[in-house]
TIMI-79530 format. One record per atom (N, C-alpha, C): residue in three letters; x, y, z; atom name. Coordinates in Angstrom, 3 decimals, m for minus. Atoms other than C-alpha are relative to their C-alpha. Layout:
REM residues N
    aa       east      north         up   at
   ala          X          Y          Z   CA
...
REM end
This chain:
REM residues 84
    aa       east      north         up   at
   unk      0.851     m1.181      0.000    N
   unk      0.000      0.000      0.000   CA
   unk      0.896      1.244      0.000    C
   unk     m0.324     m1.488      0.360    N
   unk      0.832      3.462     m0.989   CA
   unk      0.109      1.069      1.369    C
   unk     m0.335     m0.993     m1.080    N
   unk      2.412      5.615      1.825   CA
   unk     m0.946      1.218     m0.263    C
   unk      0.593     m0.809      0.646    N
   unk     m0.006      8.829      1.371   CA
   unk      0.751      0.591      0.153    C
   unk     m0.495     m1.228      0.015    N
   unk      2.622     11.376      2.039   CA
   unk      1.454     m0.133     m1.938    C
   unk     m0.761      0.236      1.574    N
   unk      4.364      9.590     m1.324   CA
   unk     m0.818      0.468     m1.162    C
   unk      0.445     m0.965      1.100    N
   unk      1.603     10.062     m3.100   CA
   unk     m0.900      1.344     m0.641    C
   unk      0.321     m1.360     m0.038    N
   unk      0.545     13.386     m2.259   CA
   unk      1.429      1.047     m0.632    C
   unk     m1.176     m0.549      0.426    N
   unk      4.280     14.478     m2.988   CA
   unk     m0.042     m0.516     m1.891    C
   unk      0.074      0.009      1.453    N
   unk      4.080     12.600     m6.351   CA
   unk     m0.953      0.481     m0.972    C
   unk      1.027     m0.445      0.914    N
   unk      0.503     14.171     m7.520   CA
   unk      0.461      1.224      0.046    C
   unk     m0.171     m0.902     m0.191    N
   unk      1.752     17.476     m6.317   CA
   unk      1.061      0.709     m0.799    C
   unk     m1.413     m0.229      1.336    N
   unk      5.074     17.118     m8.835   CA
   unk     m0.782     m0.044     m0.869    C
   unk      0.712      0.047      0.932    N
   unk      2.654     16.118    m11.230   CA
   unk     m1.175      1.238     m0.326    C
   unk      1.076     m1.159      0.091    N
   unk      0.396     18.944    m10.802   CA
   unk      0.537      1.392     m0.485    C
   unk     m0.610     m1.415      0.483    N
   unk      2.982     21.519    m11.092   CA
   unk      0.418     m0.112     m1.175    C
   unk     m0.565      0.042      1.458    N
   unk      4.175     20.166    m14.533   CA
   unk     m1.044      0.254     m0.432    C
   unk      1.414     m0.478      0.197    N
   unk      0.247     20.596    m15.212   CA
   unk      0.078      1.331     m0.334    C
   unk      0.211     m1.359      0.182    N
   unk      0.270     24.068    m14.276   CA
   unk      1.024      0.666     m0.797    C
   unk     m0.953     m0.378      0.757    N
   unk      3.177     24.755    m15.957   CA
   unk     m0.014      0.450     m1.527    C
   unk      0.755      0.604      2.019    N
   unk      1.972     23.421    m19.526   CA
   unk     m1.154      1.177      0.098    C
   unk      1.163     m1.239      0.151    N
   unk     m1.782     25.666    m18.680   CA
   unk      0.810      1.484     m0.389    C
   unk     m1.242     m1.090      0.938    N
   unk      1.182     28.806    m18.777   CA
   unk      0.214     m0.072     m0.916    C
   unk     m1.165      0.331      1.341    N
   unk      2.591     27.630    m21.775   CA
   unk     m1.089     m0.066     m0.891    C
   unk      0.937      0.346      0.763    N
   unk     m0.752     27.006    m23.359   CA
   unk     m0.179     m1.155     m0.593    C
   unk      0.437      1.441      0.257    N
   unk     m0.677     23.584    m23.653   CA
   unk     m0.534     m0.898      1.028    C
   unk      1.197      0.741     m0.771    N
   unk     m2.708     20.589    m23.065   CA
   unk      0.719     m0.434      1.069    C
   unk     m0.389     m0.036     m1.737    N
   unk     m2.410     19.929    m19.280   CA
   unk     m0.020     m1.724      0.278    C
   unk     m0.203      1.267      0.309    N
   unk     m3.221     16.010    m19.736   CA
   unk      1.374     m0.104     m1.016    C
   unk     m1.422      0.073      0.915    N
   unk     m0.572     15.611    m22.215   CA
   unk      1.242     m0.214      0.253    C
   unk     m1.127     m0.712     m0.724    N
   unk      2.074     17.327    m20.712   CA
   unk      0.549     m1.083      1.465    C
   unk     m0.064      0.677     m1.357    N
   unk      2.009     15.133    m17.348   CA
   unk      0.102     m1.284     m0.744    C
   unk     m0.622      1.165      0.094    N
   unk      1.776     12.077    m19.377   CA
   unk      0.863     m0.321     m0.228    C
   unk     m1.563      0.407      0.187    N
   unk      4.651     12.319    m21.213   CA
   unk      1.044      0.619      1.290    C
   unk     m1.474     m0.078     m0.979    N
   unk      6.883     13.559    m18.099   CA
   unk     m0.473     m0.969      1.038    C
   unk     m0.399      1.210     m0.436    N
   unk      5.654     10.732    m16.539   CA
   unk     m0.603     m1.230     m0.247    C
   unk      0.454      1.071      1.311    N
   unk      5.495      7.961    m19.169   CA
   unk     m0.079     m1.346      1.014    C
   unk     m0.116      1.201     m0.522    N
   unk      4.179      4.914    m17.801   CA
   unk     m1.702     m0.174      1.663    C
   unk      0.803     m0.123     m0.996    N
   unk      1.653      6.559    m15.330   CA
   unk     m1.250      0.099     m0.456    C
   unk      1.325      0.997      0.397    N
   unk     m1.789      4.690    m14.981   CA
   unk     m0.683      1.557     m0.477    C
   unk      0.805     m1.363     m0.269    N
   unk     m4.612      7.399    m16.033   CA
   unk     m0.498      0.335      0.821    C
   unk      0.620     m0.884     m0.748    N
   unk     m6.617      7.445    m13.328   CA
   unk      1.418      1.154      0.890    C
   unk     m1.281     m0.598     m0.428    N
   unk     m3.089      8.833    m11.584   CA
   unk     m0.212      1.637     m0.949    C
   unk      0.310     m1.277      1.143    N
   unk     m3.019     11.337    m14.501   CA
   unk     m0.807      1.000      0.335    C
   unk      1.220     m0.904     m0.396    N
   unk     m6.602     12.300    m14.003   CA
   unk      0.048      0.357      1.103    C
   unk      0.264     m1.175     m1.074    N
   unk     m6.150     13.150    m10.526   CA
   unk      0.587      1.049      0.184    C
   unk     m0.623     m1.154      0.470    N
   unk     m3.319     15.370    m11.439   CA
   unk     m0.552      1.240     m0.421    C
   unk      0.549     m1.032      0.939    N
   unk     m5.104     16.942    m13.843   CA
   unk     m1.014      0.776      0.304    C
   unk      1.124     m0.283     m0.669    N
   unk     m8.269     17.567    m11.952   CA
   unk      0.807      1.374      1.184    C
   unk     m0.660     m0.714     m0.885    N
   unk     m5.729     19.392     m9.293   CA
   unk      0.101      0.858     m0.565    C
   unk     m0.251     m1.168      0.994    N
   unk     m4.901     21.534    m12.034   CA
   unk     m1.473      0.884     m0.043    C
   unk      1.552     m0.546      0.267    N
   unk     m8.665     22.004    m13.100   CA
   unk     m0.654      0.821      1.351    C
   unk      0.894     m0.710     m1.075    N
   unk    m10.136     22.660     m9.768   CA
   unk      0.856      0.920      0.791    C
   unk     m0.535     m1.815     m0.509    N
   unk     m7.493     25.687     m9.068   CA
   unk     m0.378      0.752     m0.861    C
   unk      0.803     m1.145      1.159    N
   unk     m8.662     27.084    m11.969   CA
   unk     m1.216      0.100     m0.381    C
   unk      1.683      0.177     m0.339    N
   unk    m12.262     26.411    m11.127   CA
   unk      0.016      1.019      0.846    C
   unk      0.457     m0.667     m0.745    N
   unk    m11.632     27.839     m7.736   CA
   unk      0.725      1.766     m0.050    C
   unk     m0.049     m1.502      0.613    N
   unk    m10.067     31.090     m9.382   CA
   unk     m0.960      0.510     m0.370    C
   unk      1.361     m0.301      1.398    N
   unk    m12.908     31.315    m11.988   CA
   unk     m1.198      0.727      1.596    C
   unk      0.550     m0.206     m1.390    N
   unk    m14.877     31.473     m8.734   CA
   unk     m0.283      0.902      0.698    C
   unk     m0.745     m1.542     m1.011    N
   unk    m13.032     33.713     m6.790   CA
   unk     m0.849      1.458     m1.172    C
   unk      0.006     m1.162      0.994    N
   unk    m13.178     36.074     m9.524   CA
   unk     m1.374      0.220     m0.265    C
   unk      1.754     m0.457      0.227    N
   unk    m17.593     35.862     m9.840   CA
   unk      0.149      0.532      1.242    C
   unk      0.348     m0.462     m1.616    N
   unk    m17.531     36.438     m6.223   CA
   unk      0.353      1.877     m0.377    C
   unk     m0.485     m1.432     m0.191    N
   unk    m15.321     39.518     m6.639   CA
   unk     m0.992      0.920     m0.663    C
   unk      0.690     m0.261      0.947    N
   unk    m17.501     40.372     m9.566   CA
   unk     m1.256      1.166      0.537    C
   unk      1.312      0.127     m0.676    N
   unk    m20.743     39.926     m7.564   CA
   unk      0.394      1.478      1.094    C
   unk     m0.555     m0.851     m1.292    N
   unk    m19.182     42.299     m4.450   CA
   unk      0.045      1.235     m0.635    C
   unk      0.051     m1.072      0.616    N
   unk    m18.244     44.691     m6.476   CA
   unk     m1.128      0.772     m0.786    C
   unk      1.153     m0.311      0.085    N
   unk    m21.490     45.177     m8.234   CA
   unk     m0.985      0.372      0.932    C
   unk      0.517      0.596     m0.849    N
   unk    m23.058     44.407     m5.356   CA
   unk      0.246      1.899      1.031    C
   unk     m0.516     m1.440     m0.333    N
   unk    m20.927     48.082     m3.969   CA
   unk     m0.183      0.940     m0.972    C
   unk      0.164     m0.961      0.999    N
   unk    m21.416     49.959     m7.093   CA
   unk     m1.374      0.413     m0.338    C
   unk      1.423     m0.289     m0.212    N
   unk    m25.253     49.742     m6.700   CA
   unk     m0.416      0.732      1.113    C
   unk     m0.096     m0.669     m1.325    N
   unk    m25.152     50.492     m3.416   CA
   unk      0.622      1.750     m0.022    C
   unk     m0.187     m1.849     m0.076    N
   unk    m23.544     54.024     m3.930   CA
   unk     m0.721      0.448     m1.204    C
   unk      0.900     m0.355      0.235    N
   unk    m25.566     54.333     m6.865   CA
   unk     m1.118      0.269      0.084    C
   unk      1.785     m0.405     m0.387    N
   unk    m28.916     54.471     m4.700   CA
   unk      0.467      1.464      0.626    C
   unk      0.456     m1.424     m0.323    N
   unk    m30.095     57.979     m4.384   CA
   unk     m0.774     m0.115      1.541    C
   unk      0.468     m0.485     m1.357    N
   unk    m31.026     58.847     m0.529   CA
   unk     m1.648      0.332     m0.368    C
   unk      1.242     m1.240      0.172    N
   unk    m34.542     60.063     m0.133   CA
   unk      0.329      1.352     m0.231    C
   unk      0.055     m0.899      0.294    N
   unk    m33.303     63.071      0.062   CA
   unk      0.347      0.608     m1.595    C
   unk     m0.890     m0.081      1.393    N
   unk    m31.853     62.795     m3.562   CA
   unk     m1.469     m0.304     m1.237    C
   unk      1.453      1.185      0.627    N
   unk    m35.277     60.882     m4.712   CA
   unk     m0.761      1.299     m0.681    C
REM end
């Protein structure tokens, strides 16, 4: 059985060659298989998913901010009664 701190260290190498490739504009599967030829897919796919769901929880981040900010820019656009 698989030590987990092995293979949290080995998805975590694998993840950064991931993110690496998304920089570079290439495919993010791809990239991880060939630097490490031989590795099963699901392995792969959880890599890759690591990749995906930081750039999910950016995408995210970034509606939130979106939302907030709208959310403040309405807010000083309401007119007071006295403005009404």
């Amino acid at each position: 059985m698989v030590r987990p701190e092995t293979k949290a260290a080995v998805l975590s190498a694998m993840a950064e060659i991931g993110r690496a490739a998304k920089l570079d504009g290439e495919d993010v599967w791809a990239a991880i298989a060939k630097a490490v030829p031989g590795a099963p897919a699901d392995v792969i796919a959880e890599a890759y998913l690591a990749v995906e769901d930081e750039a999910s929880a950016a995408w995210w981040e970034q509606v939130e901010k979106t939302i907030d900010g709208e959310v403040v820019r309405r807010a000083i656009d309401i007119k007071g009664p006295e403005e009404a």
